[in-house]
Structure formats: C-alpha cells, structure tokens
N, C-alpha and C positions, 0 to 999 in steps of 0.2 A: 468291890472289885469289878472292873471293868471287862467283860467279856468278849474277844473278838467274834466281831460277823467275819469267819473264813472265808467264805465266797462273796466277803467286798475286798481282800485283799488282794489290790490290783495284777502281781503276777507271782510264778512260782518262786518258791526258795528252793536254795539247794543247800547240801551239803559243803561248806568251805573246801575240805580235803580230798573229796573223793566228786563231787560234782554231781552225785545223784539228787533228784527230787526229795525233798521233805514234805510229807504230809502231816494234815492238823487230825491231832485227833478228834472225836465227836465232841469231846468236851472243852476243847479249846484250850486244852492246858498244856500242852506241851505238841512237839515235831517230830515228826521220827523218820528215817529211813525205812521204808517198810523190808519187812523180815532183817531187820536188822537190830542190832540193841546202839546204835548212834541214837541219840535223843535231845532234843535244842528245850530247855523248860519255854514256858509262856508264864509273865509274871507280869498282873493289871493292864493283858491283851500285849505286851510285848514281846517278839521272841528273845530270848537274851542269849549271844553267843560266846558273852566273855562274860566276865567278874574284871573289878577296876581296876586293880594292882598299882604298875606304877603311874596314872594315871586320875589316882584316885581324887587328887585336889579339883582337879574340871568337876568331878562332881560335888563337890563340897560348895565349890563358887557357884556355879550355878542354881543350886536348888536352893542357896542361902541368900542370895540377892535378887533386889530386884532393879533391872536393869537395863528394859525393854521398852522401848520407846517409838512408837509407830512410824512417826514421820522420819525420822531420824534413822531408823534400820530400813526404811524404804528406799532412802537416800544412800545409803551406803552398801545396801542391796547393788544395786543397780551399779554405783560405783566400782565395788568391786570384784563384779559378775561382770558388768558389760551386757548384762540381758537387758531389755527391753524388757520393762512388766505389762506393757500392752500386747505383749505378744507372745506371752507362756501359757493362754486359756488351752489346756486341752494338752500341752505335753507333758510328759515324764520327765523327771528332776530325779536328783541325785543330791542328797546334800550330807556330802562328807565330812563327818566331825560336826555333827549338828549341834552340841551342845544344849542348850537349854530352849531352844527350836525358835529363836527369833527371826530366823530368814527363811526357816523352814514354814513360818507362819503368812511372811511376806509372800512368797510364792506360791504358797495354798489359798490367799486371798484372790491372787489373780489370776486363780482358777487352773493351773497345774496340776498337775497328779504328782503329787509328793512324797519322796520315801527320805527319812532321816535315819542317818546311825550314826551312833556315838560308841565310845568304850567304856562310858560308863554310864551312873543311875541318872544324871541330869536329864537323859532319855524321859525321865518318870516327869521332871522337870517340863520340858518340850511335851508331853502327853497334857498335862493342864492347860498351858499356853494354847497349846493346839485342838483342847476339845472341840472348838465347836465346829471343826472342821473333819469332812469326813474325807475328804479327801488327803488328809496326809495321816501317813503310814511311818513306825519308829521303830526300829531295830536295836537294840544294842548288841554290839558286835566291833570287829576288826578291821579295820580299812584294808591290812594285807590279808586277808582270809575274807573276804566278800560273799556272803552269801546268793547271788545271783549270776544271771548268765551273761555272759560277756556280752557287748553291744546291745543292753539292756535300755542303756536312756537316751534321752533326745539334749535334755542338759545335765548336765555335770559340773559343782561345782564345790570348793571346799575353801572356807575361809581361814586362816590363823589355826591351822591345824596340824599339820604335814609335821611341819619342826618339830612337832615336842614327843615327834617316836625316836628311836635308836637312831633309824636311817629313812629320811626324810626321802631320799629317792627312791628307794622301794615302796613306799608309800603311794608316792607321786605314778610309780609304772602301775599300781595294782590298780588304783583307783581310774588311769586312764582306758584302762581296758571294759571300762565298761559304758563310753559313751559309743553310740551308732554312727555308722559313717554319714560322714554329714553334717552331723551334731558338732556342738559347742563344750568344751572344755577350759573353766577359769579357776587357776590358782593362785591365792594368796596367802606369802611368806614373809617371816622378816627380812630385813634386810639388814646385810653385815655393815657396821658401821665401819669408824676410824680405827686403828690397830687401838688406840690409848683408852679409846671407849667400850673398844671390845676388854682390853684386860681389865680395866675397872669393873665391869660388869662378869666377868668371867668371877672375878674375884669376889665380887661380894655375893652372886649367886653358889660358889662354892659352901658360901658359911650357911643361905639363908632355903636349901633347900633339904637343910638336915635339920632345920629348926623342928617344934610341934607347930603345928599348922596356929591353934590356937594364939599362941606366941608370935609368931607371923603375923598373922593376921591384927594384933595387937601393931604389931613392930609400923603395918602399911597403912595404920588410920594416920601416922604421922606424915606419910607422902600423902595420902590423901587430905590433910590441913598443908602442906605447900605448894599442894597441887590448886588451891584455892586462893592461893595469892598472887598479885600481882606482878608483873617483872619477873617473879622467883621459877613461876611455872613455865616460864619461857626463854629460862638460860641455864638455872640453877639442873633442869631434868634435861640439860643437853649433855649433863654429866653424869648423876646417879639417877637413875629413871624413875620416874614414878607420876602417875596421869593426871592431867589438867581438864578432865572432861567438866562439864559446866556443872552435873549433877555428883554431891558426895559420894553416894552408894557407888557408882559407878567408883570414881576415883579409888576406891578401897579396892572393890571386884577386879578392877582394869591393875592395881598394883599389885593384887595378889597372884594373879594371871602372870604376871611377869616374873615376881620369883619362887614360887613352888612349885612348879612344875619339874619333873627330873632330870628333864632331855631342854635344850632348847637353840636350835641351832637357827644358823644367820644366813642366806644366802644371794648371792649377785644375779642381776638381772639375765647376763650372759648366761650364766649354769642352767636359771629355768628354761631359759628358751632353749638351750642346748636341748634337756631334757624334755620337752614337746616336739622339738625336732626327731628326735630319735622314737616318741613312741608313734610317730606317723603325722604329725599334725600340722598344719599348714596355713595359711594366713595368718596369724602370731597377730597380736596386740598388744602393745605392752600401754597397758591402763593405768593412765595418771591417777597423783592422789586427789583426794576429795576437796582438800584447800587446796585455794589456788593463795596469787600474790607475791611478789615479787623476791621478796625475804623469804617469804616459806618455800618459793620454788629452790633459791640459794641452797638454802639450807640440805633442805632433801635432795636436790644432786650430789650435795657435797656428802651423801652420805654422813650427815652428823644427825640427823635426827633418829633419837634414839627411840625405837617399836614401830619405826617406820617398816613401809613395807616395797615387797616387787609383788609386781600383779601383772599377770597375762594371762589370756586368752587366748584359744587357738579352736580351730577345727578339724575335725579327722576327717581324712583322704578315705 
C-alpha cells in the first residue's frame, strides 16, 4: 500500500458539503473534519469521496485495457485542451474525469502540478500510470461536490466526460468554478448528431446498457473486428457506432465506452458556448478536430460523425 506524503499534497481539501478543511490524519488513512465525525477514507494514498455506482463501467474499462499511447495522447492532449504543453511547467491543472490518467500523465510530464478526479477506482488505474511522477495528485470523488476551493487552478480541463452524468450542465457549472481569474477552461463533449442517427443510437443503447457488462463486452469485440476493416470503418460506423482506432484493444475499450455507460448525452456547439458565456468566461474557442481533410471536415459539420465531438475553450473574466 502506498502511503501518502501529506505535506506534498499540493493544497487543502475541503469538505464537499459544508466547505470546511479536511485534515490528514497522522496515519495517512483517512480525512476528517476536525471535531467532527464527517470522515473522507484514504485507500493506496487516495482520498475516495464516492463509491462508483452508476458509473461503475469507466472503471471496469479502464483498469482492464490498455490503451495509452504517448505520442498519440500528447497529440490530442493539446488538441483538445488548446494548452500549449510548453507552457504548463509550473501551473496547477485540474483534470476532470480523469479516468485512467492518460492526460493526467501528459501534463505531469510537462511539469504541471496535477490534481486528477474521477468517480471511480480507474483512479487506482491513473495511480500506476502516474507513479513515477510526484507531481500528480488523484482524488476519487464527484465533479458536482468538488472537494476544493473555488478559483483553485490556473488550468481546467475535462475531456469526454461531462455527458455521461444526469445533467451535464451542472456538471459543466460545478467544475467551472474552480478555475482562477485568468485562467483557462476547456471542455470536451459529444456532439448531437442527425435526428436518424440519434434514434438509432438511442435505440440500441436502450437494450445495450442493461446488458451484463461481461456480455457486452463480448457483444463490442465484434465492432471492434469492423472497426478493422476497410471501407466498413468508414461508412458502415456513420450508422451503428463502434471505433476504428488503428490499435484492437483500443477499438473494444473506445466501443464499450460508447455503450455502457448509463447517461450519455449529445450536445451543440451553441449550448456550450452559451454555457461558458454564462459561467463568466470570455474569449471562447471553439477547437477544431484533430483530422483534418476535406471529407472529414464535410462530414463533421454535417454533424454525421458519430462520437464526434464540440470542444471549446474559454477564459475567466
């Protein structure tokens, strides 16, 4: 078991609900409110302030693939963030919904002071990934109940994550509140496709989120063999979705990603930006995808590309 050094953990926690300090105990196992009986466990140096629930498949995929690719998440780090990794030596991050800590690691390398949280154990996931870095910090916890103090970080960012709560804009307010004035805030969400692609998908995520995962998971090796062929991966998943990324594993993890989850909502470019506008935020970017070319640009305005995404950036006033 992994013991935290408390006095490297770079700032205070607090209590989600009530906003008081949490202190470590001597032994590094758990947080407490002092004179209180509120108590956060610490389990292999993390504090944990939920249990997975419905959430629990992000931890299943994660800790069970391997899917982490250096040059490749450095690239779409930057994509879609919009940070410059020359230029994060030395600030505070945020990285919401960190999952299994692939960007959490990107931005610990370039010397950031990194705090990840997730809602579930993939956290423990992102802890190996990220050992040998002392600089990043993993919480498991709630994006709407944050354990920190408001105007906490310098960046703020949250990749394919927001959707898959109840309500994606509560999400989006809780997490904005915690970059500094000044700072940088970039979110990335699906985007709603065609009406006929959404009811198709609506429809077969109806059946396939009550499956057993096991069975699923079975059910997505078969997208992930169509996602390896030719032609097929590039008309046939503009209808029932399932991923073409170049590596298997991946293809399986990226299609189980798509239908287990319990929540997973679609949203328009306009909405985000509406919602950055409203939590203060100013100079807006709406950050292209990562392929370019002429067809795929087509494609993606036209909203037909399915697990495509809206990405923007903004900065707080």
């Amino acid at each position: 078991m992994i013991m935290p050094d408390t006095t490297s953990f770079p700032m205070e926690l607090i209590a989600p609900e009530s906003g008081q300090p949490l202190v470590w105990d001597s032994a590094g196992t758990q947080l407490q409110v002092a004179g209180s009986d509120v108590v956060v466990p610490v389990r292999n140096g993390i504090p944990r302030f939920t249990q997975a629930e419905h959430l629990e498949s992000f931890g299943r995929q994660w800790t069970r693939y391997e899917v982490f690719h250096d040059d490749e998440d450095r690239v779409t780090f930057q994509a879609k963030t919009g940070f410059d990794l020359g230029k994060l030596n030395g600030l505070r991050i945020l990285d919401a919904g960190c999952g299994g800590g692939r960007y959490c690691k990107v931005a610990g390398e370039a010397g950031a002071e990194v705090i990840g949280i997730d809602y579930t154990h993939a956290v423990d996931k992102a802890a190996k990934l990220c050992g040998h870095l002392p600089n990043v910090h993993l919480i498991q916890g709630d994006l709407k109940r944050l354990p920190f103090a408001e105007e906490s970080f310098d960046r703020v960012f949250s990749i394919g994550v927001m959707h898959h709560d109840a309500n994606t804009r509560a999400v989006f307010d809780s997490v904005a509140r915690m970059t500094r004035a000044g700072g940088w805030y970039s979110v990335w969400l699906y985007r709603r496709n065609q009406w006929w692609q959404e009811r198709i998908n609506d429809a077969l995520r109806a059946r396939t989120i009550t499956m057993d995962p096991d069975k699923l998971e079975r059910w997505c090796t078969w997208g992930a063999w169509l996602g390896g062929l030719p032609v097929v991966n590039r008309t046939l998943n503009k209808v029932v979705n399932f991923s073409a990324h170049p590596s298997y594993e991946n293809r399986v993890c990226d299609t189980f990603d798509w239908y287990a989850p319990q929540y997973q909502h679609h949203h328009t470019v306009e909405e985000l930006c509406d919602w950055f506008t409203s939590a203060g935020y100013v100079d807006l970017k709406i950050l292209p995808p990562e392929k370019q070319g002429r067809l795929y640009q087509f494609v993606y305005e036209g909203n037909l590309l399915i697990g495509s995404g809206v990405n923007v950036t903004g900065r707080r006033a």
